[in-house]
C-alpha positions in Angstrom: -19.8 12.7 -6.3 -16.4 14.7 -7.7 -13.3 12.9 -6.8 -10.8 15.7 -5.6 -7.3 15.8 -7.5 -5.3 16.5 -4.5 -2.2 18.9 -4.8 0.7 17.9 -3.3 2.4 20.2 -0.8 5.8 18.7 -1.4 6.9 18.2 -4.8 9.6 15.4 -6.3 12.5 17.3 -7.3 13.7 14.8 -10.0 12.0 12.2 -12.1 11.4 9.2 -10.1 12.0 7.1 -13.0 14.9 8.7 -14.9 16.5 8.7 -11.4 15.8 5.1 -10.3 17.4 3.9 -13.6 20.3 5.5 -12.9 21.3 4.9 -9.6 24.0 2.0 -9.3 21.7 -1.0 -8.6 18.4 0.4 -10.6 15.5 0.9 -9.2 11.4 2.0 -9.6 9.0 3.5 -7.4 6.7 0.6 -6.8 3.8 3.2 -7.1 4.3 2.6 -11.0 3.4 -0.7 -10.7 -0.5 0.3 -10.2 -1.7 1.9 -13.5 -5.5 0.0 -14.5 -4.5 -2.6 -15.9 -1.6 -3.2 -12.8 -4.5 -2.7 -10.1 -6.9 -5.3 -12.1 -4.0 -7.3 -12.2 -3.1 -7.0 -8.4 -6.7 -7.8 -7.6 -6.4 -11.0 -9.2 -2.9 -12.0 -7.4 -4.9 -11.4 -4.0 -6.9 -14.4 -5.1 -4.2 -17.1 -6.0 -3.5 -19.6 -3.9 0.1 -18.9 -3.3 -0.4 -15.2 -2.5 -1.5 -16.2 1.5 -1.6 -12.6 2.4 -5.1 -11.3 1.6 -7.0 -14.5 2.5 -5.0 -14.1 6.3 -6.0 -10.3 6.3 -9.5 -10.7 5.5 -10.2 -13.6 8.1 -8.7 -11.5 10.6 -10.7 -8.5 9.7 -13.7 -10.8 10.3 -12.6 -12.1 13.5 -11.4 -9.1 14.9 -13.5 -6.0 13.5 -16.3 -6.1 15.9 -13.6 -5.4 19.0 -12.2 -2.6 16.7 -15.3 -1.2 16.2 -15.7 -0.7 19.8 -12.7 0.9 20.5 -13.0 3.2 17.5 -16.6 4.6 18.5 -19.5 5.5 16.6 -19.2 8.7 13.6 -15.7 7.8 12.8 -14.2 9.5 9.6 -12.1 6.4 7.8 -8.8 7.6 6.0 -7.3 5.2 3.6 -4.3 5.6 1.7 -4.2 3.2 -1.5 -7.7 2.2 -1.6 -7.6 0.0 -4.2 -10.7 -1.9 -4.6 -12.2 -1.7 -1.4 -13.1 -4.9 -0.2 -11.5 -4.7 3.1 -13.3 -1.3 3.7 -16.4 -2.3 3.1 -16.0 -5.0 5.8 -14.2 -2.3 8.4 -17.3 0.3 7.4 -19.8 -2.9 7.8 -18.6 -3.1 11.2 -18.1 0.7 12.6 -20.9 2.3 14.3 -22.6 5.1 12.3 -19.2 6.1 10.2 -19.6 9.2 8.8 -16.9 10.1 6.3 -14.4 8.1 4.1 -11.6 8.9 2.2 -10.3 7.1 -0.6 -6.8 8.1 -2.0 -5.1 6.5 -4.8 -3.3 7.1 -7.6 -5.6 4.8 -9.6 -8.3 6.6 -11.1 -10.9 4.5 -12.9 -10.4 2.4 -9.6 -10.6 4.8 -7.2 -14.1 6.2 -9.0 -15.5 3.1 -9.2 -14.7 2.0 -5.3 -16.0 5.0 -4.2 -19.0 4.7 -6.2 -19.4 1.3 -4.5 -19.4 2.1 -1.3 -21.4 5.0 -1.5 -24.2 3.1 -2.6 -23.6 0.1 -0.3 -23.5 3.1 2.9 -25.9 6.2 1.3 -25.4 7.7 4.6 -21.9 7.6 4.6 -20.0 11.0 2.7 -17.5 9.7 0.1 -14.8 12.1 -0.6 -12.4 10.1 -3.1 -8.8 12.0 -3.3 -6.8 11.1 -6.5 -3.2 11.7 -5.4 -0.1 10.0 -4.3 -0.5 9.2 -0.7 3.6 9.2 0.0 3.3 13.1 -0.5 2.0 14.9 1.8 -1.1 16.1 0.8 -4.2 18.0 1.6 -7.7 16.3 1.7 -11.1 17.4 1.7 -12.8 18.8 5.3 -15.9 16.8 6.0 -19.6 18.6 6.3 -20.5 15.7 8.8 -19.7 15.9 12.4 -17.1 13.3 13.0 -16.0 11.1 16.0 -12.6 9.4 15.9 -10.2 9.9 12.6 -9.1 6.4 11.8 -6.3 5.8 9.4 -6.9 1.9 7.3 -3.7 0.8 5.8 -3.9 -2.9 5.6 -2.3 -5.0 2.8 0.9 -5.2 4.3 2.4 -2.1 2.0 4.0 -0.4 5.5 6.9 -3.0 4.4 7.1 -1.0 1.0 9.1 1.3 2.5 12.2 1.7 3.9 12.4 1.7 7.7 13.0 5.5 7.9 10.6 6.3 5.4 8.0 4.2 7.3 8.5 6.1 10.6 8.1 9.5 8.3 5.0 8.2 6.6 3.7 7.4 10.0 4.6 10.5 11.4 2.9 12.4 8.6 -0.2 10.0 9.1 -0.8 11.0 12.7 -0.5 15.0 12.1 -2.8 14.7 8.5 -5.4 12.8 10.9 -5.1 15.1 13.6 -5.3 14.3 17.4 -7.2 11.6 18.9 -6.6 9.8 15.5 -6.5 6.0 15.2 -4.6 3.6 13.1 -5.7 -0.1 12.1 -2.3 -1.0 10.2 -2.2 -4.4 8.4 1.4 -6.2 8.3 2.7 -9.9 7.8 6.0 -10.2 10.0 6.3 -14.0 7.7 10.2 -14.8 7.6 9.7 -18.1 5.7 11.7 -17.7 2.5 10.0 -20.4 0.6 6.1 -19.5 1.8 7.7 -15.8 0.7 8.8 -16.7 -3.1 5.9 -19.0 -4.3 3.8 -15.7 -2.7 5.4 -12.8 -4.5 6.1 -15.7 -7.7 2.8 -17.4 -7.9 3.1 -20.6 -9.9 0.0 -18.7 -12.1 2.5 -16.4 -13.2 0.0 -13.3 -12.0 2.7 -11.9 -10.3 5.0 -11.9 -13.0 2.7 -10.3 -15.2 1.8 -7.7 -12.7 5.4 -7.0 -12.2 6.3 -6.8 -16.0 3.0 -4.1 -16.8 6.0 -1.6 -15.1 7.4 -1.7 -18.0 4.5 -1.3 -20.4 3.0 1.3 -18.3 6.8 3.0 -18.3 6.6 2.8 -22.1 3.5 4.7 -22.3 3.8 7.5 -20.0 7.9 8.3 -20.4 8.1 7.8 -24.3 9.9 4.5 -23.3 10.9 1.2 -25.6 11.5 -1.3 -23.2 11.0 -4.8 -25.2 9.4 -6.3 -22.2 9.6 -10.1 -23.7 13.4 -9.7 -22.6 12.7 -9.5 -19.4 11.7 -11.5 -16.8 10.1 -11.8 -13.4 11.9 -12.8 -10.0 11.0 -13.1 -6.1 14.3 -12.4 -4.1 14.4 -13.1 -0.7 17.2 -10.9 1.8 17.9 -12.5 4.8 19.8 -9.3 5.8 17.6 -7.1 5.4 14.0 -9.2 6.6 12.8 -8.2 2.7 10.9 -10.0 -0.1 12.0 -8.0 -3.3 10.5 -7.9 -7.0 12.9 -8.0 -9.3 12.6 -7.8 -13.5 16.2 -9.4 -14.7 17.2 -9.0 -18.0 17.6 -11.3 -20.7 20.6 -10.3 -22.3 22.8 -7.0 -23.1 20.3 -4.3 -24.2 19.9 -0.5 -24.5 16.1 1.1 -23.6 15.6 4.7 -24.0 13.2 6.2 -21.2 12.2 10.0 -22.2 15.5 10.5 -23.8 18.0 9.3 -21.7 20.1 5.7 -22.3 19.9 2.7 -20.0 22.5 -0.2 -21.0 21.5 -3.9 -19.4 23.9 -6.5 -18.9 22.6 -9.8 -18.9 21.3 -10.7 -15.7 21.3 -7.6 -14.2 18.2 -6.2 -12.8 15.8 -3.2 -11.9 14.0 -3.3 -8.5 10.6 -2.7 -8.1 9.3 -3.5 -5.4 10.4 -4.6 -1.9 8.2 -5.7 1.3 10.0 -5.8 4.8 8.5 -8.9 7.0 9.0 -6.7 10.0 9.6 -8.8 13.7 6.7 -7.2 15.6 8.9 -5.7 18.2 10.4 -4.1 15.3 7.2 -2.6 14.2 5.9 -1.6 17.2 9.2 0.2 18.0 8.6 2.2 14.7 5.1 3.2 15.5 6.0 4.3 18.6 9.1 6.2 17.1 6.4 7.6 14.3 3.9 9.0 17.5 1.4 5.8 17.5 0.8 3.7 21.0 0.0 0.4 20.4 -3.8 -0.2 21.5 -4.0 -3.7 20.4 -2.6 -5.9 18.2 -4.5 -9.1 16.8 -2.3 -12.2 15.1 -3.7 -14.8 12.5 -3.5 -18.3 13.7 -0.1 -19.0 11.6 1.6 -16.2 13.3 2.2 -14.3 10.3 -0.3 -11.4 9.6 -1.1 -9.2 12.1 -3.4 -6.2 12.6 -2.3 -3.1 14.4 -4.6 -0.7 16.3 -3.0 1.9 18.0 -3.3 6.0 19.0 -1.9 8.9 18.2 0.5 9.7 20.7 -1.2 13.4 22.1 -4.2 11.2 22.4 -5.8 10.5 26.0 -6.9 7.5 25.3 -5.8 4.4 27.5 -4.2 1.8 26.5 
């Protein structure tokens, strides 16, 4: 099994990095945040006890998957963007009728291998085709060789909220015309507006988070000739009312100047760099931006706290009743 290294059709103009830096409130692509050793570490945030997120997901995956799987139909080819380490997908493939293709993208390699590997031994009828790529550009993936029922998009994990409202609707859009027509999407979200249940979540009192968050940094180091001292900085969950966000923050320590690939970054005390932010979308809100993006909402399950939720719903060109 090769994993593909997908081309992307649209390329960025500027470096994400140099350019985040030097906007007025800084900023990094969260992407950056999932070298190795940030996907190991994410792994292990899924499993601590203040990060509520994955444990709701997966019970509702287990409660709910057997309905999905009959609205989805038997020989389905699964499409998921950000694979990670595939424990969801294995449950959602578990479940499906005869699936017949998957595929994997992610920007993680050794991960991305590895998962595929898994799963192609746990389903040796299923065809594995494992894209290496950045699924926020638009790329082009592998045809299968299998005949295929319904295209299904998985994008659980709640990492819709990663983007900004009008960049969800475009990712959206771009999902429904890479999976074709009659394509699905089973869309994973947590609509949580409790501030405190949000900071111990994306602050864990392990200090997981933290480290996960501050790898940006090493990982920065390495791959744009950085020298960010990343003791003098620090980790910090931000809630925004006004904007419905939980937001990563690294704040730092004191006045400093870091280099990144030639360029000077000065640091106040205090001030910080973004790295990541989550929306806790309202589902009206949501729904309003599938149905902006080309999606109909099919059906839409809810964990008993009212906080995660999983999305099924069509591609809008699709026949398929509600």
């Amino acid at each position: 099994m090769m994993i593909e290294r997908a081309e992307c059709l649209n390329s960025v103009a500027n470096d994400e990095v140099i350019a985040g830096l030097s906007d007025r409130i800084k900023h990094l692509p969260c992407k950056l945040l999932y070298d190795a050793r940030g996907a190991d570490l994410f792994e292990r945030i899924t499993a601590v006890e203040d990060y509520y997120l994955t444990r709701a997901e997966l019970a509702l995956l287990e409660a709910k998957l057997p309905a999905i799987a009959m609205l989805v139909g038997p020989y389905a080819r699964v499409i998921e963007p950000g694979s990670g380490a595939g424990r969801k997908t294995r449950m959602l493939l578990a479940a499906l009728d005869r699936p017949a293709t998957y595929v994997p993208i992610d920007v993680a390699e050794d991960q991305l291998a590895d998962t595929a590997a898994t799963l192609n031994a746990a389903f040796p009828d299923l065809e594995v085709l494992p894209v290496l790529g950045d699924y926020t550009q638009q790329l082009a993936l592998p045809t299968s060789t299998r005949p295929i029922g319904t295209t299904i998009v998985f994008f659980p994990g709640s990492t819709i909220g990663n983007f900004e409202p009008d960049e969800a609707r475009r990712f959206l859009t771009e999902l429904a015309q890479l999976a074709g027509p009659d394509a699905m999407i089973l869309l994973g979200a947590d609509g949580n507006a409790n501030r405190d249940e949000l900071l111990r979540a994306y602050d864990d009192r392990e200090g997981v988070t933290a480290e996960f968050d501050l790898n940006v940094l090493s990982h920065i180091n390495t791959t744009h000739d950085a020298n960010f001292d990343v003791s003098q900085f620090m980790h910090r969950a931000v809630w925004n009312t006004a904007k419905s966000r939980i937001e990563m923050h690294l704040v730092s320590k004191r006045p400093q100047t870091v280099t990144v690939g030639g360029h000077r970054f000065n640091f106040t005390r205090g001030e910080h760099i973004v790295t990541e932010h989550c929306y806790k979308h309202a589902p009206a809100t949501l729904e309003t931006i599938l149905s902006e993006s080309g999606w109909h909402v099919v059906e839409t399950f809810v964990d008993p706290d009212q906080r995660m939720r999983l999305w099924l719903a069509g591609y809008a060109r699709s026949q398929r009743a509600r």
